[in-house]
VOMIKE-639741 format. One record per residue (C-alpha): z, x, y; residue number from 1; residue in three letters. Coordinates in Angstrom, 3 decimals. Example, Ala and Ser with C-alpha at 12.3 -4.5 7.8 and 13.67 -1.06 7.14 Angstrom:
<nodes>
<node Z="7.800" X="12.300" Y="-4.500" k="1" r="ala"/>
<node Z="7.140" X="13.670" Y="-1.060" k="2" r="ser"/>
</nodes>
This chain:
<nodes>
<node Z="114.843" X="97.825" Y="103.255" k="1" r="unk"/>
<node Z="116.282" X="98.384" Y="99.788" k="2" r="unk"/>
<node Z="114.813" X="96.526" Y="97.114" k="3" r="unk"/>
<node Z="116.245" X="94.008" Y="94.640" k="4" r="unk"/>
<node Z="113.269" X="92.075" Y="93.169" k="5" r="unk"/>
<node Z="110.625" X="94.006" Y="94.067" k="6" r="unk"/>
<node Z="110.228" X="97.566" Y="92.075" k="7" r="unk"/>
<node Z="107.470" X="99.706" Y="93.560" k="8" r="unk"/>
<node Z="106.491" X="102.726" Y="92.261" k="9" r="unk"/>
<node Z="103.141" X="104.996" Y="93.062" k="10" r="unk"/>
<node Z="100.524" X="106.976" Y="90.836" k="11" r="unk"/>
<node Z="98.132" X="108.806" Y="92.921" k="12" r="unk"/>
<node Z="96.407" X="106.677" Y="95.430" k="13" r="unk"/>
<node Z="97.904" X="103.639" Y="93.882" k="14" r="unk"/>
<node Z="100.924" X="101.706" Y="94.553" k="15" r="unk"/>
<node Z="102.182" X="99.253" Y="91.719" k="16" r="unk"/>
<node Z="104.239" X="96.261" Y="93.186" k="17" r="unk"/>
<node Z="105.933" X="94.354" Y="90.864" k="18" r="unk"/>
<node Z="107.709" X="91.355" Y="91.067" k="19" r="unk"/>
<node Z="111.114" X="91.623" Y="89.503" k="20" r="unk"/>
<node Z="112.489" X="88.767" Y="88.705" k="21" r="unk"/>
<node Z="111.831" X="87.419" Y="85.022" k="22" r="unk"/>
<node Z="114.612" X="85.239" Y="84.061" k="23" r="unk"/>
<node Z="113.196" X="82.953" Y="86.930" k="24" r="unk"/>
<node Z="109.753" X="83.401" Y="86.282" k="25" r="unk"/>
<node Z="109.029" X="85.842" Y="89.314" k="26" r="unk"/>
<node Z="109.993" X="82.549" Y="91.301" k="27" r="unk"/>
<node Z="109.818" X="83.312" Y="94.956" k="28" r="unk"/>
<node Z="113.328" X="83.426" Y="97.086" k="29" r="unk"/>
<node Z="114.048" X="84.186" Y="100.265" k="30" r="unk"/>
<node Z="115.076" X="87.284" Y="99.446" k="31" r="unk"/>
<node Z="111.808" X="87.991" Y="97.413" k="32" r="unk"/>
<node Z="109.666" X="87.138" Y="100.108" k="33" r="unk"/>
<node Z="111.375" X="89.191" Y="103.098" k="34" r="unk"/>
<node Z="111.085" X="92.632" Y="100.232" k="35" r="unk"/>
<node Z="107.455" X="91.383" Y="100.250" k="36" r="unk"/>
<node Z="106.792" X="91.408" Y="104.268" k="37" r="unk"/>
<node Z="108.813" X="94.532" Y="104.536" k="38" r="unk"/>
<node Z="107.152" X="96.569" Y="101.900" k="39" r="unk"/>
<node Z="103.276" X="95.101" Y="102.838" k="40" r="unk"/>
<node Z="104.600" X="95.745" Y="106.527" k="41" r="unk"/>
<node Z="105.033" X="99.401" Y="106.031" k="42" r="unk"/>
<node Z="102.051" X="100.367" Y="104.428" k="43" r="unk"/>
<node Z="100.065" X="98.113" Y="107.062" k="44" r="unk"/>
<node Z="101.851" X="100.359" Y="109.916" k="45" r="unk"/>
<node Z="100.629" X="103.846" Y="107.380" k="46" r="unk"/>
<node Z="97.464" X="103.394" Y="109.647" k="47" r="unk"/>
<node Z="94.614" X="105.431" Y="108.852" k="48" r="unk"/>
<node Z="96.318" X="107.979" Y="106.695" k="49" r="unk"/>
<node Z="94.475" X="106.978" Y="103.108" k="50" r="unk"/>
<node Z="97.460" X="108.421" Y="101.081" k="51" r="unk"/>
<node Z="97.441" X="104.284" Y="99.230" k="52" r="unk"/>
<node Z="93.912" X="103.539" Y="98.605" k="53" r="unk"/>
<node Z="95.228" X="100.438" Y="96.046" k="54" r="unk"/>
<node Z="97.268" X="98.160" Y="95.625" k="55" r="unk"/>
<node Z="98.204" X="96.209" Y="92.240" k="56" r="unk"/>
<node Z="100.201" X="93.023" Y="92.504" k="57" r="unk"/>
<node Z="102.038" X="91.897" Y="89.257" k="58" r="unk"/>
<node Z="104.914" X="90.079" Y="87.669" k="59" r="unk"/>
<node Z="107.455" X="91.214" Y="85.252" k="60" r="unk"/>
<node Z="108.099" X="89.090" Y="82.333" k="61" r="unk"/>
<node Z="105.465" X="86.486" Y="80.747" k="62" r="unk"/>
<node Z="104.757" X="84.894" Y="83.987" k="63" r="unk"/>
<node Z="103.243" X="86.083" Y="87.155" k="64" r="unk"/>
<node Z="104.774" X="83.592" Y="89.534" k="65" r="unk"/>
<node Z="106.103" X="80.250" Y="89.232" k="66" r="unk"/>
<node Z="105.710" X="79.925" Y="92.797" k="67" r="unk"/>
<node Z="109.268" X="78.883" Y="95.187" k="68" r="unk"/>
<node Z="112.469" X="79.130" Y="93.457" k="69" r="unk"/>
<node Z="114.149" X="75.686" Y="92.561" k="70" r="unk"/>
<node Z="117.824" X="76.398" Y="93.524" k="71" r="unk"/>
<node Z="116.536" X="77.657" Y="97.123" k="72" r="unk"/>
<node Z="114.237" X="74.736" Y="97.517" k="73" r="unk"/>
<node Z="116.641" X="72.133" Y="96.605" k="74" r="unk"/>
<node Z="119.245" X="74.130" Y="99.325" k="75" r="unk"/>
<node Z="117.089" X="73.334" Y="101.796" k="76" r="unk"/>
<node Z="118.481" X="69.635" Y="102.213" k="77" r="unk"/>
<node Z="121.217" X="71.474" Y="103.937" k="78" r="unk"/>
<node Z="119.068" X="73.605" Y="106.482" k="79" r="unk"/>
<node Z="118.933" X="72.637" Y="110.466" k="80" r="unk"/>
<node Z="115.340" X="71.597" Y="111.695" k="81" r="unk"/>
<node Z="115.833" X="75.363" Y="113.259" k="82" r="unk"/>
<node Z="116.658" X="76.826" Y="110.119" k="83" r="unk"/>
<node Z="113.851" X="75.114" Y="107.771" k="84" r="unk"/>
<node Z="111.026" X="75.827" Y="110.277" k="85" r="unk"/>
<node Z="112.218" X="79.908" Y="110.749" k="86" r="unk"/>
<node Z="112.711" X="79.823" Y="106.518" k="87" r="unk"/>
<node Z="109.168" X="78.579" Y="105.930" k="88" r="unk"/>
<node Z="107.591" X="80.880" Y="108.753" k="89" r="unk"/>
<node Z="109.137" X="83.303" Y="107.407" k="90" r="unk"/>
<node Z="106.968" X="82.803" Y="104.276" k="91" r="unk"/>
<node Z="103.893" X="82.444" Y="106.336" k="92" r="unk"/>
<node Z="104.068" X="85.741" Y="107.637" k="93" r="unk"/>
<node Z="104.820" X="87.434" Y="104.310" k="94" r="unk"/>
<node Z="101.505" X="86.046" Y="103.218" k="95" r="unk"/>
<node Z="99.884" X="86.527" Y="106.236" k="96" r="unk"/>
<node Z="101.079" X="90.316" Y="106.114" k="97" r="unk"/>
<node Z="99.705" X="90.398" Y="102.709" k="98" r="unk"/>
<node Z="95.805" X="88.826" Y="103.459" k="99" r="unk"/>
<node Z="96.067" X="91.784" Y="106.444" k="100" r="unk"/>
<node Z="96.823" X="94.646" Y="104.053" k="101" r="unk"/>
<node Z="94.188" X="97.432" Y="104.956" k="102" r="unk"/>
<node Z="93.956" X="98.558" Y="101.418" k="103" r="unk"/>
<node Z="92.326" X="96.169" Y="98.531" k="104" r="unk"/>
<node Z="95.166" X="94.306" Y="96.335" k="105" r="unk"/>
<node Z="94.472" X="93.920" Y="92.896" k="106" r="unk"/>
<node Z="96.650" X="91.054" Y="91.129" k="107" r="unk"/>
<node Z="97.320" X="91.160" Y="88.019" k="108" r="unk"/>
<node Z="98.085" X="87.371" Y="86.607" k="109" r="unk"/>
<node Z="99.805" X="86.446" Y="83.094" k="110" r="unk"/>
<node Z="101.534" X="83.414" Y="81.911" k="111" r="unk"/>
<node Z="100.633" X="81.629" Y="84.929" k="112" r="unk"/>
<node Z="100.247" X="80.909" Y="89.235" k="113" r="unk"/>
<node Z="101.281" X="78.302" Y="90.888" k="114" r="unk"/>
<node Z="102.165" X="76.840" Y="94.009" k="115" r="unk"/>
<node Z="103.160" X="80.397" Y="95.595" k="116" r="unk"/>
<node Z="102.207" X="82.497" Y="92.736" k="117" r="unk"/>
<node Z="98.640" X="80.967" Y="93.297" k="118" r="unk"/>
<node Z="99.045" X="81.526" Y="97.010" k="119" r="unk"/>
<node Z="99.495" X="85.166" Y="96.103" k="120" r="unk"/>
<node Z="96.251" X="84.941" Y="93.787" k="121" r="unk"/>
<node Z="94.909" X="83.558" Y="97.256" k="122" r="unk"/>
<node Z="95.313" X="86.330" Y="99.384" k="123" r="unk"/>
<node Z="94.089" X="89.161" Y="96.451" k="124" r="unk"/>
<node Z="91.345" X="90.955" Y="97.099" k="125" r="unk"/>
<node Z="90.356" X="90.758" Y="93.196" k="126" r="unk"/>
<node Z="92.555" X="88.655" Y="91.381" k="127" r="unk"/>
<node Z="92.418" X="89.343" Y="87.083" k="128" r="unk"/>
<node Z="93.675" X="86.998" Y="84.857" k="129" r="unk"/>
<node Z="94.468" X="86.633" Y="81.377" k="130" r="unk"/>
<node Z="92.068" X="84.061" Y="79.513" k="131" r="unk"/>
<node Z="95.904" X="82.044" Y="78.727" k="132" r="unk"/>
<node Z="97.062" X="81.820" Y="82.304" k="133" r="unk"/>
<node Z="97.415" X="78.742" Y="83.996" k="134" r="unk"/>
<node Z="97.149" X="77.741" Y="87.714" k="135" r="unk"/>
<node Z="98.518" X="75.132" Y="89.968" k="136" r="unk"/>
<node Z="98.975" X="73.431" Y="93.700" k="137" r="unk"/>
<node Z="101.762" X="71.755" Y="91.886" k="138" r="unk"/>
<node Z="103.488" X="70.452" Y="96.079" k="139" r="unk"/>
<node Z="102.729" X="67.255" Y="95.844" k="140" r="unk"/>
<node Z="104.481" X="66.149" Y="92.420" k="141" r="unk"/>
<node Z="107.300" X="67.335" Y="94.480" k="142" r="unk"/>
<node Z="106.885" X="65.186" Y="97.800" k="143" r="unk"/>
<node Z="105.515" X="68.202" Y="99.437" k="144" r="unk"/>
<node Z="102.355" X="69.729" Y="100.758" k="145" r="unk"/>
<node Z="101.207" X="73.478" Y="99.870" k="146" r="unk"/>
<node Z="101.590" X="74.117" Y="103.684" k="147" r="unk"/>
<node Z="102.166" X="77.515" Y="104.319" k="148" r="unk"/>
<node Z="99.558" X="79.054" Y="101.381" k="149" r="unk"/>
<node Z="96.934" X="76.535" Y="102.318" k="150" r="unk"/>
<node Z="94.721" X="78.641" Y="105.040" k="151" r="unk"/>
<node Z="94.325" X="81.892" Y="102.568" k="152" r="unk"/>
<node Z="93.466" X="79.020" Y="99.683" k="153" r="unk"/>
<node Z="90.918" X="77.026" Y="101.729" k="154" r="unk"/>
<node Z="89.291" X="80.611" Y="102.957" k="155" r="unk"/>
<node Z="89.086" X="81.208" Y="99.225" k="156" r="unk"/>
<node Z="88.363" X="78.192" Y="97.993" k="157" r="unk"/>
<node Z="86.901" X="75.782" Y="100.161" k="158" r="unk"/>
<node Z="87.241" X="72.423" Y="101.241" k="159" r="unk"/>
<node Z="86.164" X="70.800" Y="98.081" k="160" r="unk"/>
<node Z="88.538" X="72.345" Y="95.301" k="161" r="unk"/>
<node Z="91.092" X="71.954" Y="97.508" k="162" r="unk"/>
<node Z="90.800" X="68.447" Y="98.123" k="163" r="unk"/>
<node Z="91.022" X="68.419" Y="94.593" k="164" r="unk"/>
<node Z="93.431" X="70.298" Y="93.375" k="165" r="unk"/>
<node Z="95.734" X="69.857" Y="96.397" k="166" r="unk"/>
<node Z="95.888" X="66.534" Y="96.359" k="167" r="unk"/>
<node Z="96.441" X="66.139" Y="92.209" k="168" r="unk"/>
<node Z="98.272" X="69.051" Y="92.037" k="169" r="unk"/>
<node Z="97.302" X="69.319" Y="87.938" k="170" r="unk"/>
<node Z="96.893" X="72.424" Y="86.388" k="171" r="unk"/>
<node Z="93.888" X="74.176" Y="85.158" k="172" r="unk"/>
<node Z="92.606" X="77.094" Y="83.622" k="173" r="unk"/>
<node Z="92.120" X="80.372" Y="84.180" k="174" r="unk"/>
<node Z="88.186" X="79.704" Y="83.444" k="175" r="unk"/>
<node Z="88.615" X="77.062" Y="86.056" k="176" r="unk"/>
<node Z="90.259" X="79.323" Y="88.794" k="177" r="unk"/>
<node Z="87.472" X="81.520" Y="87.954" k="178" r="unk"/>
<node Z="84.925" X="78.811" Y="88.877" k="179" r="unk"/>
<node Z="86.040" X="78.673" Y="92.235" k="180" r="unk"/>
<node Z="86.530" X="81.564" Y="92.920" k="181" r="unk"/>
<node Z="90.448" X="82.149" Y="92.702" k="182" r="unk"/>
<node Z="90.141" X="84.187" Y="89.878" k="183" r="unk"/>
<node Z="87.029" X="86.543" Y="89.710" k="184" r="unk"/>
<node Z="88.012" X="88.298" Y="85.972" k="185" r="unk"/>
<node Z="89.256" X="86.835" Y="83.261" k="186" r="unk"/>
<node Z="90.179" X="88.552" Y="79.637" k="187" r="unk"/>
<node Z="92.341" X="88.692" Y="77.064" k="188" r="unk"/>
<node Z="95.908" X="89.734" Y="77.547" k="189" r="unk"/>
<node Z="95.464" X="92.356" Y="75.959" k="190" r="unk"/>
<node Z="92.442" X="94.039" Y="78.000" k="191" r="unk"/>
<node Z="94.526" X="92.971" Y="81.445" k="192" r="unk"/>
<node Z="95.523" X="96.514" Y="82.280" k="193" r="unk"/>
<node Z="92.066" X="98.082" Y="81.356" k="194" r="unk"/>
<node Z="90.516" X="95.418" Y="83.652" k="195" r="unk"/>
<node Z="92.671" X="96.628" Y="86.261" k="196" r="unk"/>
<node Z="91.996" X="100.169" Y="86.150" k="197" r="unk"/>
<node Z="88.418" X="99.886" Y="86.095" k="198" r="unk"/>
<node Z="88.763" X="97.881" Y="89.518" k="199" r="unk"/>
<node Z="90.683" X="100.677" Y="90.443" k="200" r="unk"/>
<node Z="88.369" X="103.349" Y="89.201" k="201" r="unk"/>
<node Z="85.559" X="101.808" Y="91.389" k="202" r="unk"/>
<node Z="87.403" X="101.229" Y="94.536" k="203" r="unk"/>
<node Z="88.894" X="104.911" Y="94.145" k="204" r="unk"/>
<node Z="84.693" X="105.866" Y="94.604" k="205" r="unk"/>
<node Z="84.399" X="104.192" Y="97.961" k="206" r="unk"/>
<node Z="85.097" X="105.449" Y="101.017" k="207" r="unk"/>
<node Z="88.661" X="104.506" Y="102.411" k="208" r="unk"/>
<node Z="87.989" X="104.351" Y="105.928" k="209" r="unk"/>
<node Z="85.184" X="101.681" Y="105.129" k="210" r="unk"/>
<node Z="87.348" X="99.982" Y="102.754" k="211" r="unk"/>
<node Z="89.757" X="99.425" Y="105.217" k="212" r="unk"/>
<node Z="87.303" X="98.379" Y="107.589" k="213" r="unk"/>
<node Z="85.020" X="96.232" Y="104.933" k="214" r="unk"/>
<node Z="88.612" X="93.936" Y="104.670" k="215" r="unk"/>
<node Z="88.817" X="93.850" Y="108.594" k="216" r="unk"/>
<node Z="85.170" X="92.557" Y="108.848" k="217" r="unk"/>
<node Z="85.676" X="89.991" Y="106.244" k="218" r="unk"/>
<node Z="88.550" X="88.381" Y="108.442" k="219" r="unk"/>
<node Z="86.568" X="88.990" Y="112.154" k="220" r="unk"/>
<node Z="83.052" X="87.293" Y="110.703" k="221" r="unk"/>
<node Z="84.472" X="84.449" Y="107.793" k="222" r="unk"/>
<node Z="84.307" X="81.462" Y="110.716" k="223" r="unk"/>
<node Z="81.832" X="82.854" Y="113.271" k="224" r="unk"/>
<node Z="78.564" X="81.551" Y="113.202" k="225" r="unk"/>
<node Z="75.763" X="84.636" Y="112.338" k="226" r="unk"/>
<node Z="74.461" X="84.863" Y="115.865" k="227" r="unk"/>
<node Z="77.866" X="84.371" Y="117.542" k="228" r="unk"/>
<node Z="78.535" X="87.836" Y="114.831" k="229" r="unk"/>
<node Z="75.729" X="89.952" Y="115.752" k="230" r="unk"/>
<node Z="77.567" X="91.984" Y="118.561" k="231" r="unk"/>
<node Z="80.343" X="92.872" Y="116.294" k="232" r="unk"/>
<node Z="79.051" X="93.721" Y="113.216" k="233" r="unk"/>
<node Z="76.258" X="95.523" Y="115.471" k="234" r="unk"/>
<node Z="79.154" X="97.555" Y="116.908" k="235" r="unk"/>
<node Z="81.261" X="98.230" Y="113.290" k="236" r="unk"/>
<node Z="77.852" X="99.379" Y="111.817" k="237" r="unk"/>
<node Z="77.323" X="101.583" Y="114.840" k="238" r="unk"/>
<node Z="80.039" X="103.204" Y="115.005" k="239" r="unk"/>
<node Z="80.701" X="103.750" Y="111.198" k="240" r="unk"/>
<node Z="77.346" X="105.360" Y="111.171" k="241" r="unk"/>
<node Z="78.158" X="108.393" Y="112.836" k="242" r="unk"/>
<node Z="82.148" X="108.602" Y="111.521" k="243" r="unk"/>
<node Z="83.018" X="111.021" Y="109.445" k="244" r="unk"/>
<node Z="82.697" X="108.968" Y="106.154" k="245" r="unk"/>
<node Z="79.805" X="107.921" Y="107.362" k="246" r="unk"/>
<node Z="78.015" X="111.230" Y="107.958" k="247" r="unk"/>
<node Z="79.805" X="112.747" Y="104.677" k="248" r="unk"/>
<node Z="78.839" X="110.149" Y="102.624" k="249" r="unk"/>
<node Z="75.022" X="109.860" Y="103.632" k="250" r="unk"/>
<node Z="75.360" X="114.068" Y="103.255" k="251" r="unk"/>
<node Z="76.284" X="113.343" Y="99.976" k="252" r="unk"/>
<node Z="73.723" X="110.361" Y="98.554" k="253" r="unk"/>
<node Z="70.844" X="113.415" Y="99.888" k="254" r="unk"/>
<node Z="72.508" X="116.094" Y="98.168" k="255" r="unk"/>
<node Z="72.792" X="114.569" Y="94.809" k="256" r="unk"/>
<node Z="76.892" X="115.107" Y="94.365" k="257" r="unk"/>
<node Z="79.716" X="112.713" Y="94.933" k="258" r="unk"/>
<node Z="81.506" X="112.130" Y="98.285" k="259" r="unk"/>
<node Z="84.773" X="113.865" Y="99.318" k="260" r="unk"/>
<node Z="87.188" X="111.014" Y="98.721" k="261" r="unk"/>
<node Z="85.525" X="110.603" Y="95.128" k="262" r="unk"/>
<node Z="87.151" X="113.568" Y="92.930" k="263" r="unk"/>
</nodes>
């Protein structure tokens, strides 16, 4: 799929996505979100090949996302039932498709997240923010709900901010997404970039199979009960154990030097 409002471009191991649309504050369209699936699509089907080992999620402009464009929302009204429910899944499998990336995603907020900019802060893997940026579940002030964002936000957040904030749908700070755990940096505008390459830096040192499959474990244990666990994670540790990261990087703690996919 070409791209319009998505630019993409790699360095390395590391694939910068930007969102490209600044004279609507990176607002999400259909269009937006369908370069979004396709693009997270295609490096989900890249398998086991390592050649991405990052990702870094930002907005052009002064703002990171104002969440669902205005025009499209308001066109809507006009949709069949058929049409609104295959727009808004739609949506729910672009984010889904971007919680199941195999590779961490760094986003990189400024200006400010909300409503589906903060779903996208949601589904990061570490989410940076400049100590100006503001956040929001702003649905409700519009007679709607933040329905298709609100399982990556409740695995993120929990019930109890999200009763909150859902249900106000007021702003708050970065410091306050970084209380609950939205945000998990926060720094001065100027230090945004730095923050995100020493993220990078330090997930470039792990190993990218168990990256991959650190993410995957996340998703398989978050709701099971420890004991109702045990025969999985049993199994992933087993079998990691004796993989080749595994062996090389054990070979490489003993022998004092760093590990293969660390140069």
């Amino acid at each position: 799929m070409k791209h319009e409002f998505l630019t993409v471009r790699r360095e390395g191991a590391v694939e910068y996505v930007t969102l490209n649309r600044p004279d609507v504050r990176n607002a999400l369209n259909p269009e937006l979100i369908a370069e979004l699936a396709d693009w997270a699509s295609r490096l989900s089907a890249a398998g086991d090949r390592h050649d991405v080992r990052a990702v870094v999620l930002a907005g052009a402009g002064t703002i990171f996302c104002a969440g669902a464009d205005a025009k499209w929302m308001s066109s809507t009204i006009h949709y069949t039932k058929s049409e609104n429910l295959r727009d808004a899944r739609a949506t729910a499998e672009m984010f889904a498709a971007l919680d199941g990336l195999p590779v961490p995603l760094i986003c990189r907020i400024q200006g400010a997240a909300l409503g589906g900019g903060a779903g996208l802060a949601a589904v990061g893997d570490i989410v940076i923010a400049e100590d100006r940026a503001t956040f929001a579940f702003p649905e409700v002030k519009l007679g709607i709900v933040p329905a298709m964002i609100s399982p990556f936000v409740l695995a993120k957040l929990g019930q109890a901010a999200a009763r909150e904030l859902f249900l106000t749908g007021a702003r708050f700070p970065a410091s306050r997404a970084k209380e609950i755990g939205l945000v998990h940096a926060v720094v001065p505008a100027s230090e945004l970039d730095t923050q995100v390459a020493e993220y990078v830096r330090e997930i470039l040192t792990a190993a990218p199979g168990a990256v991959a499959a650190a993410k995957a474990l996340i998703r398989e244990v978050r709701w099971r009960a420890p004991i109702d666990a045990a025969a999985t994670t049993a199994d992933i540790i087993a079998r990691l154990r004796v993989s080749a990261e595994g062996q090389e990087g054990l070979k490489a703690f003993l022998e004092k030097r760093k590990p293969s996919w660390d140069s």
